[in-house]
C-alpha positions in Angstrom: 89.0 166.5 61.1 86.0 164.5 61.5 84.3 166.3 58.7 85.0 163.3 56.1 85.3 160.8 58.6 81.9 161.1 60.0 79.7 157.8 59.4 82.6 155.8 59.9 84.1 157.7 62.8 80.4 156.9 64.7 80.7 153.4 63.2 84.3 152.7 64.8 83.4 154.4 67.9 80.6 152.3 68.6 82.4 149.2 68.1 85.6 151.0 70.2 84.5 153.5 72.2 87.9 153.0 74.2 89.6 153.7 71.2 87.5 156.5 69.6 89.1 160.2 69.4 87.5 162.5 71.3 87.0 165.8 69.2 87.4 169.1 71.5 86.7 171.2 69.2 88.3 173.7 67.0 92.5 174.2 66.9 91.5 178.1 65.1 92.2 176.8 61.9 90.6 174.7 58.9 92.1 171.6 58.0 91.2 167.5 57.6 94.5 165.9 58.8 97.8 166.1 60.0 100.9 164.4 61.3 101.6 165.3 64.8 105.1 164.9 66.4 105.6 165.5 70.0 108.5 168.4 70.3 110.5 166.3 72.5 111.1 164.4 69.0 111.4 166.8 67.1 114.4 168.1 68.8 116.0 164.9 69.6 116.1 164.1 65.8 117.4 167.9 65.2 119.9 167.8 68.0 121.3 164.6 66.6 121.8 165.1 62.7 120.2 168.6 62.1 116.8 166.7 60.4 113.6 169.0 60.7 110.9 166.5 61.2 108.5 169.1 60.7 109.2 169.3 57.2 107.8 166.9 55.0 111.3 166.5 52.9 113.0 165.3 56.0 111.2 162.1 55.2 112.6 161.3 51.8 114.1 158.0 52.3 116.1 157.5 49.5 118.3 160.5 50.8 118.1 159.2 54.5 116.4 157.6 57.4 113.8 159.5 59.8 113.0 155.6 61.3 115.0 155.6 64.6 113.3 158.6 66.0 110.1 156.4 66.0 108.8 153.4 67.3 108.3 150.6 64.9 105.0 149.5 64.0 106.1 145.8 66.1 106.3 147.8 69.0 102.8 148.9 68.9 100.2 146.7 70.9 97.9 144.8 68.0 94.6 145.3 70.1 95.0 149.1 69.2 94.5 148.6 66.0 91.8 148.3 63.4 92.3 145.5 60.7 91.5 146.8 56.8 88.9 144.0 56.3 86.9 144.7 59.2 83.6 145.6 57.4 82.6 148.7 59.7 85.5 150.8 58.4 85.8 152.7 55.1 88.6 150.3 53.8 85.9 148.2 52.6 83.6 150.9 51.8 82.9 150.5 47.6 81.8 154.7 47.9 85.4 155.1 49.9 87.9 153.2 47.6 86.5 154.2 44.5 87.6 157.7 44.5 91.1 156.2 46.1 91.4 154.4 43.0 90.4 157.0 40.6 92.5 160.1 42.1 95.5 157.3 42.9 95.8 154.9 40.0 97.3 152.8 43.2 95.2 149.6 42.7 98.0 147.3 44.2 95.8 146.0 47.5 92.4 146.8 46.2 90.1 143.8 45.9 87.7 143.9 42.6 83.7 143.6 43.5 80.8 144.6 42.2 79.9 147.8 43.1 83.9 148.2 42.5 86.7 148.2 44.9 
């Protein structure tokens, strides 16, 4: 998973090396990223109302609500995370959020500059 991460997974782990992932190697498969969900979840949310969360149509949430099998984001300590202006990470990265733009047309959030967003 680190594969298009690289340059800023280095860059984030030297500023958090608490913080950083560390990569054990290979899970036998290809792949870039993924949600996990511990299986303790997983069968809590089936148990109670028969909702796979380990398809990605249980989270449709105009046809219902996956949210109280999770913590909310207020719950989480602030010190974990990494703020989208902070200028080591791609989120300010001109190379990075020009391809979001192009392949999402989702420019709500991006911040024009010269090289682009």
């Amino acid at each position: 998973w680190l594969g298009s991460y690289g340059s800023t997974y280095e860059a984030f782990k030297a500023r958090h090396p608490d913080k950083a992932p560390e990569d054990l190697g290979s899970m036998g498969y290809a792949g870039e990223e993924a949600l996990f969900i511990s299986r303790q979840i997983v069968e809590e949310a089936y148990e109670d109302s028969e909702r796979s969360l380990n398809w990605y149509r249980s989270y449709n949430a105009s046809r219902s609500s996956a949210k109280k099998y999770f913590d909310s984001v207020v719950d989480l300590p602030i010190e974990d995370f990494a703020f989208c202006n902070d200028s080591v990470t791609m989120w300010t990265n001109p190379l990075f959020m020009n391809e979001y733009a192009k392949w999402s047309g989702d420019l709500d959030g991006l911040e024009l500059v010269t090289e682009g967003y």
